[in-house]
N, C-alpha and C positions, 0 to 999 in steps of 0.2 A: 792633148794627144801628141806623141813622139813624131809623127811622120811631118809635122811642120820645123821643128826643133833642128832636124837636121841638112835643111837648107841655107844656101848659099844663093842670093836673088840677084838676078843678071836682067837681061833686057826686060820692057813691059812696053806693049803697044796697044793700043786702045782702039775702039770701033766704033767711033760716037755715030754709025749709021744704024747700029743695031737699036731698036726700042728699051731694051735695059741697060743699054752704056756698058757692054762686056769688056773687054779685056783679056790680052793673053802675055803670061809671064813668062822668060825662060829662066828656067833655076838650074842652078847648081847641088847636087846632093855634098854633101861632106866627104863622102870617099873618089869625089872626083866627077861622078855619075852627072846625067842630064835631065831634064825634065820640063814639062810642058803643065803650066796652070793657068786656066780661062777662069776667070771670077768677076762677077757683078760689080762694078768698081760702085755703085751707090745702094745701100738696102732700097726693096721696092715701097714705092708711096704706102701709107698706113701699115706697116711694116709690127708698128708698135701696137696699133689702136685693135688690128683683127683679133689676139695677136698671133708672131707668128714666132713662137717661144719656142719648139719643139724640134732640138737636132737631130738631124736622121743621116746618117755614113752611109751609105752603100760601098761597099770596095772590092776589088775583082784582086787576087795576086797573081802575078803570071813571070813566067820565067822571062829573063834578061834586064836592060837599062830603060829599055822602052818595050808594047808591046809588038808582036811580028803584026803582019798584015791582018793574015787569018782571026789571029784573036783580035785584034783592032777591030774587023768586020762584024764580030759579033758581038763587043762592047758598044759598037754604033747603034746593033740592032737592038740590044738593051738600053740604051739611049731617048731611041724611036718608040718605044714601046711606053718609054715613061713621060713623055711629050707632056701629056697634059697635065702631070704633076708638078714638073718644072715654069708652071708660067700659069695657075690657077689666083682664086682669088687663097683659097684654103691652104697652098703650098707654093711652094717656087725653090727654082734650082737655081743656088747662090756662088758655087766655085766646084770644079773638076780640079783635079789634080793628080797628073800623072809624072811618079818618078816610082825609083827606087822600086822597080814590081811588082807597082802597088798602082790602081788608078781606083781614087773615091771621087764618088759622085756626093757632097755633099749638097741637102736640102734643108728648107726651114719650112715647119709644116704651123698648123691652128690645132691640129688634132692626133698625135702620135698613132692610133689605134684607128681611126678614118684614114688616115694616109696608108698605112702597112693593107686596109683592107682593101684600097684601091689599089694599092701597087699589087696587089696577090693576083686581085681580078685583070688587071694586065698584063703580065707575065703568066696566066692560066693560056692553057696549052701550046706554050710557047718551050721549046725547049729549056731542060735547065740550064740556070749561068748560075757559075761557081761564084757569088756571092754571100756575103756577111755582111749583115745590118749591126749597127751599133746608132743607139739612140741617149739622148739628156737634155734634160731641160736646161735652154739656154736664153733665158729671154733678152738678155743683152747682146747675144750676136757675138759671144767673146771668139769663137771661135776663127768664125770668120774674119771679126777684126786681125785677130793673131796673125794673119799669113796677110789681109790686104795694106794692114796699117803699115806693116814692114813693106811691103811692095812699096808702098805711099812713098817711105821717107827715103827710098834706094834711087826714084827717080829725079 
């Protein structure tokens, strides 16, 4: 995917209080721009063994270098709403990244078509958020590696 390709990786501080050892990066976009990416600095235990092969983007576009408050407030609440998808044994939320007017919620699921049908029933009657899913099988994690491994070697 393009939207990792065009970063430039600046500070990375880590939160070894959190239970998934998170992490939060500040990047540089290529035209100068800023950006903010939280990502799971280790895959979760049996990662391989469930597995958890199945990439799933959520992504919101929103106008400027970051979002305003307002939209910020209701990416939070789509956030909150996806809680238990993020930290399940069947899925989990691996890296956020927000730059370039764009913030994906990147996940790793066991079941592409169980995950969409649980994320449906939690976002049901919740207003809509201008979201686009993009999904592939990844069972190597390339993706994720793509933007943590560079994190890795910048610090």
């Amino acid at each position: 995917m393009s939207f990792l390709s065009s970063l430039l990786f600046g500070e990375s501080k880590s939160d070894s209080s959190e239970k998934d050892k998170w992490a939060v990066a500040q990047v540089t976009t290529s035209d100068g721009g800023t950006g903010i990416f939280r990502y799971m600095q280790v895959k979760p235990e049996g990662w391989k063994s469930v597995p958890l092969s199945e990439e799933v983007s959520i992504s919101w576009k929103y106008e400027g270098e970051l979002p305003n408050d307002p939209t910020n407030k209701r990416m939070n609440e789509l956030e909150d709403a996806l809680e238990s998808l993020s930290t399940s044994k069947d899925s989990c939320l691996a890296l956020v990244m927000t730059a370039g007017g764009v913030r994906e919620w990147c996940f790793y699921a066991r079941d592409y078509d169980a995950f969409m049908k649980t994320l449906n029933e939690k976002l049901s009657g919740k207003p809509v958020f201008p979201i686009s899913i993009n999904h592939s099988n990844d069972s190597e994690w390339k993706y994720w590696h793509s933007f943590v491994d560079t994190v890795e070697r910048k610090k």
